[in-house]
Backbone as JSON, one array per atom type, in Angstrom:
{
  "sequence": "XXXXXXXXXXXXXXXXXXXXXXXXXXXXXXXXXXXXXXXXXXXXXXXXXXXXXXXXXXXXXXXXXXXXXXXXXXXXXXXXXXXXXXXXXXXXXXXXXXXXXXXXXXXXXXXXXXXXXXXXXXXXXXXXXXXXXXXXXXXXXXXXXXXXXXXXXXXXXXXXXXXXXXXXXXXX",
  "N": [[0.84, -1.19, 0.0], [0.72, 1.96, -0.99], [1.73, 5.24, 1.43], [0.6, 7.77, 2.52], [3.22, 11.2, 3.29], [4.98, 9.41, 3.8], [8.01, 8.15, 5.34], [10.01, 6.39, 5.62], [10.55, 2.48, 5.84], [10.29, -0.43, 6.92], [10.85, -3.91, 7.38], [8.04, -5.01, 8.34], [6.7, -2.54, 9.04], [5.42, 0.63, 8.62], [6.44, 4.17, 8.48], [5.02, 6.68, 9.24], [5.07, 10.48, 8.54], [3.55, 12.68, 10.81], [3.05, 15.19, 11.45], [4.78, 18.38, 11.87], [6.25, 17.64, 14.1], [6.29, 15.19, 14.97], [6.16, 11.6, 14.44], [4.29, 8.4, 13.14], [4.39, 4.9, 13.82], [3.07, 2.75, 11.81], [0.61, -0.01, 12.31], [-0.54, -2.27, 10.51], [-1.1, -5.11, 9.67], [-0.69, -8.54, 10.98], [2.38, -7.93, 13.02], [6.18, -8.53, 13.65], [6.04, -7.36, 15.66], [4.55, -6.6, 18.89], [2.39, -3.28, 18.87], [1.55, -2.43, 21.66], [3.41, -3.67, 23.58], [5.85, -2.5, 22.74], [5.44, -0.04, 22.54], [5.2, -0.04, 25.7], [7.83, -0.9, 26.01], [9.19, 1.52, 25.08], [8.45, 3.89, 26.74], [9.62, 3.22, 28.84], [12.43, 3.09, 28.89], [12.38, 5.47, 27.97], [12.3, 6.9, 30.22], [14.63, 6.85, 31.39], [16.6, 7.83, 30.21], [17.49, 10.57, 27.39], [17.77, 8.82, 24.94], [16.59, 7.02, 23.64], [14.22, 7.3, 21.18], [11.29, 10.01, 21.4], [8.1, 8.19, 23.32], [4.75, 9.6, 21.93], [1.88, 8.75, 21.81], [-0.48, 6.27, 21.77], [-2.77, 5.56, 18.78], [-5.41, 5.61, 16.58], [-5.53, 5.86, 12.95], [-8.07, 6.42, 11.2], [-8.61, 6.54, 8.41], [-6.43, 5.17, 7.02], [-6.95, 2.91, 8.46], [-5.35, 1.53, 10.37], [-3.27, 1.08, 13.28], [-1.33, 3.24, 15.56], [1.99, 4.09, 16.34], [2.76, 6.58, 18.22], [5.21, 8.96, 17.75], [7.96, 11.74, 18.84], [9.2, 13.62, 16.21], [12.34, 12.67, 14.59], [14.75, 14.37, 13.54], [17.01, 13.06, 10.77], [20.58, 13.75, 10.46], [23.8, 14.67, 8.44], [26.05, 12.51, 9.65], [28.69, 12.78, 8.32], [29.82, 15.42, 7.89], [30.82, 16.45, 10.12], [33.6, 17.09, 12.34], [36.04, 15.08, 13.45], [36.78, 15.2, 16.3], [34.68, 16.39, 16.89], [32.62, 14.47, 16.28], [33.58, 12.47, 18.48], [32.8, 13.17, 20.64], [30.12, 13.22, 20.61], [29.85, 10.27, 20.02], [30.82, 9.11, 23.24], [29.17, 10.41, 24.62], [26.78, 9.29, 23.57], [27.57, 6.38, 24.13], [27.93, 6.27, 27.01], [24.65, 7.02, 27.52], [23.8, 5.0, 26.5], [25.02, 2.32, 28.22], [23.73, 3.62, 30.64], [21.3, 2.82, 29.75], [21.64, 0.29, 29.8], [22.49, -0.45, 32.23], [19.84, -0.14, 33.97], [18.08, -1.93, 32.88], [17.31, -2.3, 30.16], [17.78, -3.02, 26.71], [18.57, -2.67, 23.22], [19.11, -4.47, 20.68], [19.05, -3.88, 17.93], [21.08, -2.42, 16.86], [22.84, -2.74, 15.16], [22.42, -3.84, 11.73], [21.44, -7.35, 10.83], [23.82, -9.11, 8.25], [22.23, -9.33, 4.91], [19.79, -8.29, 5.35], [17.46, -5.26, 4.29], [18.49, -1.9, 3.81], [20.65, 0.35, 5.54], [23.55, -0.43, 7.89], [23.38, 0.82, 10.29], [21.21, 1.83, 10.83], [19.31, 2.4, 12.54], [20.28, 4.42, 14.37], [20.72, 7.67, 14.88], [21.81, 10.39, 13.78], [20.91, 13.85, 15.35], [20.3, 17.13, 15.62], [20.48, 17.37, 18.53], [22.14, 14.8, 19.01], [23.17, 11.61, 19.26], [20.67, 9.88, 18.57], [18.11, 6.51, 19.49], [16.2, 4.79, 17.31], [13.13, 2.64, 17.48], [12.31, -0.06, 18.68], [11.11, -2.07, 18.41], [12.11, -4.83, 18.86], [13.29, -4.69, 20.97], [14.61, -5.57, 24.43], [13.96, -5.84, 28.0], [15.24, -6.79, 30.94], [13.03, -7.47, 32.77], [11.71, -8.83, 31.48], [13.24, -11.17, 30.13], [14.86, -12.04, 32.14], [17.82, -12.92, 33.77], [19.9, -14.66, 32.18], [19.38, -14.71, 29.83], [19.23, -12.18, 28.91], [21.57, -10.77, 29.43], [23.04, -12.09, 27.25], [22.13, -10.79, 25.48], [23.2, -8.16, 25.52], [25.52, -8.77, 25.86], [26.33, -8.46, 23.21], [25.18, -6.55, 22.17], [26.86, -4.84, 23.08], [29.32, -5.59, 21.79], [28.37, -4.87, 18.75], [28.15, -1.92, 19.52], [30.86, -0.77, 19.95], [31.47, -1.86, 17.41], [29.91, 0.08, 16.1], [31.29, 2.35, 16.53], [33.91, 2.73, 15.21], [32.67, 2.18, 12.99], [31.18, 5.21, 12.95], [33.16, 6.94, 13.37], [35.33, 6.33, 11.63], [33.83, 6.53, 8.51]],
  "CA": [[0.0, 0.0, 0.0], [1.36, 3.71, -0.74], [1.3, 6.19, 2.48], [0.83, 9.45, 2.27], [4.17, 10.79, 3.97], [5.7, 7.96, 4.34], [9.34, 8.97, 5.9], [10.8, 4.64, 5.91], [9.3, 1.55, 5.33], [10.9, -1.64, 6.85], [10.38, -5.51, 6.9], [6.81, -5.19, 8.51], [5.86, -1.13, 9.77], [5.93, 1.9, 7.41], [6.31, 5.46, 9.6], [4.53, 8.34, 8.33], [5.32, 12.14, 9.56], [1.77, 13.47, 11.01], [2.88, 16.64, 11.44], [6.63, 18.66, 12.01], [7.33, 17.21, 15.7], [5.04, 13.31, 15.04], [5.6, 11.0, 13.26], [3.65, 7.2, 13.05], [4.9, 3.86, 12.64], [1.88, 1.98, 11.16], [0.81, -1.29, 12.43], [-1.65, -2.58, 9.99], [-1.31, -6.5, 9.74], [0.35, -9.03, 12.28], [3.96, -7.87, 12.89], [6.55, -9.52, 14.48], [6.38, -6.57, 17.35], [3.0, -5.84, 19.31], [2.29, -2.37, 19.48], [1.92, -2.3, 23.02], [5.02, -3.99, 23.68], [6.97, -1.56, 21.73], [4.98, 1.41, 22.92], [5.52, 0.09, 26.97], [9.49, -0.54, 26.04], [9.98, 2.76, 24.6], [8.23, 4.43, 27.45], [10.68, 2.99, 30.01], [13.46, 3.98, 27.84], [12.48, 7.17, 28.06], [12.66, 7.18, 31.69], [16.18, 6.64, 31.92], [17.28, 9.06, 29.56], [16.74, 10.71, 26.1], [18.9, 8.46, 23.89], [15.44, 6.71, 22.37], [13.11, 8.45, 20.73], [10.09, 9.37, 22.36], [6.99, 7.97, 22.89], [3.7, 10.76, 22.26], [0.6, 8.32, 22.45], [-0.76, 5.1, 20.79], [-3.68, 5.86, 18.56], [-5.8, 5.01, 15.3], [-5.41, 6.49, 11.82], [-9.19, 5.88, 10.62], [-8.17, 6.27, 6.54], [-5.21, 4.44, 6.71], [-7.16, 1.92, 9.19], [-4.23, 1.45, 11.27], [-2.75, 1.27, 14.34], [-0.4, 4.04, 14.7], [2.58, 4.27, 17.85], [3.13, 7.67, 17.51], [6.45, 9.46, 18.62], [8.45, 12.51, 18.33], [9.92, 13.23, 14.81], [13.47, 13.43, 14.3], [15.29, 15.17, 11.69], [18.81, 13.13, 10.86], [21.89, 15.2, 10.3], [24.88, 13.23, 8.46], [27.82, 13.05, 10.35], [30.55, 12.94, 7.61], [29.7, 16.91, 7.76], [31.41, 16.85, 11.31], [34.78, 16.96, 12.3], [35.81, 13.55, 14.05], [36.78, 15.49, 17.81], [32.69, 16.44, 17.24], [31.76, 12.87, 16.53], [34.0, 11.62, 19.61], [32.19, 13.67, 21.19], [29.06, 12.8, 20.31], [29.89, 9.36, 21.0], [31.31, 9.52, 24.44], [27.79, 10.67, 24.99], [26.27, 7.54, 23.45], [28.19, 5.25, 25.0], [27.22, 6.72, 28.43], [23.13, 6.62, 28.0], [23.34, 3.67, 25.86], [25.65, 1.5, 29.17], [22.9, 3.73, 31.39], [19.5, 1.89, 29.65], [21.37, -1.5, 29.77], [22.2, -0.67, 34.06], [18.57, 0.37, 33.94], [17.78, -3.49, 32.56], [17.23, -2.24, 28.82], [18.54, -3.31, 25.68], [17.82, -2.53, 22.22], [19.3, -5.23, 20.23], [18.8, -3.68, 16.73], [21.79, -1.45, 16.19], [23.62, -3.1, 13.46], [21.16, -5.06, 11.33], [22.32, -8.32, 10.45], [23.87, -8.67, 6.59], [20.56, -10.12, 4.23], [18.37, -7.59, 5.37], [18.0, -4.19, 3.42], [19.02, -0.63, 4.46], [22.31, 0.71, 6.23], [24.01, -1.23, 8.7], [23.08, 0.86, 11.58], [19.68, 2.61, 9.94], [18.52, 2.74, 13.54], [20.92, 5.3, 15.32], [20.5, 8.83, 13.89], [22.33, 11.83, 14.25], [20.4, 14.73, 15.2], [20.26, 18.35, 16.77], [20.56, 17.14, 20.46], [23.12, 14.0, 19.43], [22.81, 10.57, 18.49], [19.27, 8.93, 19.44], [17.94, 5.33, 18.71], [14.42, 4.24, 16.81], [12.83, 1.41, 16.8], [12.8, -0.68, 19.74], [10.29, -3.06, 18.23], [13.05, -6.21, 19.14], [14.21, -4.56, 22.13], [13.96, -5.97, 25.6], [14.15, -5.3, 28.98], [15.85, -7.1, 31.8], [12.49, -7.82, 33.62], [10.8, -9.76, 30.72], [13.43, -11.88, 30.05], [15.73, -12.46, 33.43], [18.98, -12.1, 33.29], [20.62, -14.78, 31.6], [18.71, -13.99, 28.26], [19.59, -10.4, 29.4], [23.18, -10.76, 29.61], [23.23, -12.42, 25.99], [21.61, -9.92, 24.19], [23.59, -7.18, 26.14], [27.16, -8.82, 25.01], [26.14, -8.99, 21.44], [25.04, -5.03, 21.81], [28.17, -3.66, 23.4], [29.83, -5.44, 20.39], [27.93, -3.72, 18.12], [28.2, -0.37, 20.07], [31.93, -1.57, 19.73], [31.71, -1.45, 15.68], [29.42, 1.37, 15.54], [31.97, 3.58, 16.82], [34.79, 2.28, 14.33], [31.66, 3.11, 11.56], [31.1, 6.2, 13.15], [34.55, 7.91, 13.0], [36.34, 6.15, 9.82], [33.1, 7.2, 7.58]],
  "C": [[0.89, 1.25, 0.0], [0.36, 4.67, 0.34], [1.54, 7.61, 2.27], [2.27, 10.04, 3.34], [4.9, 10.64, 4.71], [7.31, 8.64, 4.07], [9.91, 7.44, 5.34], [9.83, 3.58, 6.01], [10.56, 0.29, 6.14], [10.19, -3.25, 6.69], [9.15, -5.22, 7.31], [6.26, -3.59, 9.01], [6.43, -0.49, 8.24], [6.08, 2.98, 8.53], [5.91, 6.25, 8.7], [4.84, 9.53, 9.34], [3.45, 12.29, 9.46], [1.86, 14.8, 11.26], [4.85, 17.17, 11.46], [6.83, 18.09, 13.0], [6.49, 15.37, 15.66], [5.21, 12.64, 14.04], [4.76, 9.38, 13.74], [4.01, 5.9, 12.88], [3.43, 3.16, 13.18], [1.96, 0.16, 11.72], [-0.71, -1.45, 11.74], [-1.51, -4.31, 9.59], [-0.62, -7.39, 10.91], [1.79, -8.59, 12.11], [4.66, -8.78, 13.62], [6.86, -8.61, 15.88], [4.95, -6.22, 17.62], [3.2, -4.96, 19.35], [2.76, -2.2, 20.87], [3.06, -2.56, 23.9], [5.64, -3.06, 23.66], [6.41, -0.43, 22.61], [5.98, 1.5, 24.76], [7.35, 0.05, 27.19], [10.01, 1.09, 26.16], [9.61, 3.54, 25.73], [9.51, 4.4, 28.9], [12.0, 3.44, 29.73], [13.23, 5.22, 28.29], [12.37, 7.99, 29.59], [13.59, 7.45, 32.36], [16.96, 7.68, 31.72], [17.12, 9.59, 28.16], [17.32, 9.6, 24.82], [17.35, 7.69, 22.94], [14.8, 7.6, 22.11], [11.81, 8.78, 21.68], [9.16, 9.35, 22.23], [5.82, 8.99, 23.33], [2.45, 9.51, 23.04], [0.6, 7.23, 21.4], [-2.49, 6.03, 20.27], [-4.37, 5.73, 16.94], [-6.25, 5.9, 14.24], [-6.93, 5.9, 11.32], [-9.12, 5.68, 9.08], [-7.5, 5.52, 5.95], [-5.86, 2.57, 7.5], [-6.06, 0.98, 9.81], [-3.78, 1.57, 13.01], [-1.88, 2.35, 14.6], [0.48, 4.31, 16.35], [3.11, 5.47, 17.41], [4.45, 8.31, 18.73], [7.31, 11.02, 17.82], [9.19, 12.42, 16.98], [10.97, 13.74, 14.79], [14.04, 13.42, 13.17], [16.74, 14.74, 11.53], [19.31, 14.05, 9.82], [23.02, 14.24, 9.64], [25.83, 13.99, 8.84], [28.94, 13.06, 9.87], [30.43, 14.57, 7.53], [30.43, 17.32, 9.03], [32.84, 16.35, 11.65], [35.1, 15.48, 13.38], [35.9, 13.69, 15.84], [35.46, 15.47, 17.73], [32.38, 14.86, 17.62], [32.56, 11.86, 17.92], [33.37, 11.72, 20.65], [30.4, 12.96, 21.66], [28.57, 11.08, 20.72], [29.99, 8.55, 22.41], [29.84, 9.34, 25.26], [26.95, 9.33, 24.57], [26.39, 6.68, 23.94], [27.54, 5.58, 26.19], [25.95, 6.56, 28.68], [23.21, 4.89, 27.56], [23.61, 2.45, 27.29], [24.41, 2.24, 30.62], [21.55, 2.75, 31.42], [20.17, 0.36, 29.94], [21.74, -1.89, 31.74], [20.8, -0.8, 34.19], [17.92, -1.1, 33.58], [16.59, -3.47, 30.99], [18.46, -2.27, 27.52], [18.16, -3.33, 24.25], [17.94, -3.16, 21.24], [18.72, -5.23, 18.43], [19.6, -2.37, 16.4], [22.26, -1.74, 15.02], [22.39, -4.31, 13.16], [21.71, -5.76, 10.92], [22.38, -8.33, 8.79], [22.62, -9.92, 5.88], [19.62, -9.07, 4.57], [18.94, -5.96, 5.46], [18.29, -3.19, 4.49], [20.41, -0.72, 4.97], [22.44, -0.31, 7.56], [23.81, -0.41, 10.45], [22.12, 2.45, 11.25], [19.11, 3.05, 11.29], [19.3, 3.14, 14.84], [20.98, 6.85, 14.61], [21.01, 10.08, 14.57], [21.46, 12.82, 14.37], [20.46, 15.94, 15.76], [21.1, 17.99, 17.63], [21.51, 15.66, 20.37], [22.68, 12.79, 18.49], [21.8, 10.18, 19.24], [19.07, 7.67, 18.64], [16.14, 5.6, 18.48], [14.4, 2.89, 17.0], [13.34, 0.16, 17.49], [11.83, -1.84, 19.74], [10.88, -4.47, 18.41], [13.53, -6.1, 20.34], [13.7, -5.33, 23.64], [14.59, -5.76, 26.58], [14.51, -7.03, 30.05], [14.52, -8.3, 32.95], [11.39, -9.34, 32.9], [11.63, -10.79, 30.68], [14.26, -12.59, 30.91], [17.04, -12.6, 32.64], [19.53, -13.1, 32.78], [20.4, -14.78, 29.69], [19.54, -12.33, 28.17], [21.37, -10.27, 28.53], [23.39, -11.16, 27.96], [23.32, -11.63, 25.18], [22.64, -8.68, 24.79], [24.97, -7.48, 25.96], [27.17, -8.48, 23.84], [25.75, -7.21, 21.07], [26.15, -4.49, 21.95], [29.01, -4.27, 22.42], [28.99, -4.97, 19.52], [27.74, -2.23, 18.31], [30.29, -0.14, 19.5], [32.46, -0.89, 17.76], [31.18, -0.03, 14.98], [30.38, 2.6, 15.51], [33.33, 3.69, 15.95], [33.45, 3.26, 13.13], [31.42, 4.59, 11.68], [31.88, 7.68, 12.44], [34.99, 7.5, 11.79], [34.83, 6.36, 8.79], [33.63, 7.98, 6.71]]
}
C-alpha cells in the first residue's frame, strides 16, 4: 500500500510524519512486534534518559485503518559533515546513555542489522540536533521480561555492536 508521507518503510511497519514534531509507525497486519510492547518498552526507555526516541501516544489512523505508535519526529543530520573530535564527542555521549538503559535493565538489540536484510548497517541510530538517538525498539527488551541470563546475551552482542558502531562512526 502507498502512504501518504511515508518517511521509511521496513520488513513489517511503514512510519509516516503526522505533522513537524510526530511521526507514526503503522501497524496494519500481524507484525513480528505488538504495538503495546513496543509502545511500553519505549516508554521505560524514556525514563532513563533521552537516547530513544520518544513515545507521544498510541492511537488510530481511521483512513489508513491502522494502528499508529506515535512518537516525536526526528530530523537526521549526516555526520561525515562533522569533524571527528565532534563525533568523539558525540559518541562519548552515546556510549554513556546507551551503558545507562542497559544498568537500567534495557537493551535494544537492533543497532547493526544483520547482513541479508535491506538498508544501512546501523539505519537505527540517527544523528540529530541534540546528538545521536535510537528508533525502533520493536526487538528490544528489557531485563524484567526476560531475566537475566537472556539479558546478559543480548547485552554482550550489543556492546559489540556499540563496539563497531563507533569504528563506523569515526572512519566514515
Amino acid at each position: 500500500m502507498k502512504y501518504p508521507k511515508r518517511l521509511s518503510s521496513g520488513a513489517n511497519n511503514t512510519v509516516i510524519a503526522l505533522s513537524d514534531s510526530e511521526v507514526a509507525k503503522l501497524y496494519t497486519d500481524d507484525t513480528r512486534s505488538d504495538i503495546g510492547s513496543e509502545a511500553e518498552k519505549m516508554k521505560f526507555a524514556n525514563t532513563i534518559n533521552g537516547l530513544v526516541v520518544k513515545f507521544i501516544r498510541l492511537d488510530f489512523h481511521e483512513e489508513l485503518q491502522a494502528e499508529m505508535l506515535v512518537m516525536e519526529r526526528l530530523k537526521p543530520i549526516d555526520f561525515r559533515a562533522y569533524e571527528i573530535e565532534i563525533r568523539e564527542l558525540w559518541l562519548d555521549i552515546f556510549e554513556d546513555e546507551i551503558g545507562q538503559l542497559h544498568k537500567a535493565g534495557f537493551v535494544h538489540r537492533d543497532l547493526k542489522r544483520p547482513s541479508g536484510i535491506g538498508g544501512q548497517a546501523f539505519d537505527n541510530i540517527l544523528l540529530t540536533e541534540k546528538g545521536l538517538r535510537l528508533i525502533d525498539v520493536g526487538i528490544s527488551a528489557m531485563r524484567s521480561q526476560t531475566g537475566e541470563k537472556i539479558f546478559s546475551k543480548y547485552l554482550e552482542t550489543e556492546r559489540e555492536e556499540v563496539a563497531v558502531f563507533r569504528e563506523y562512526f569515526l572512519n566514515r
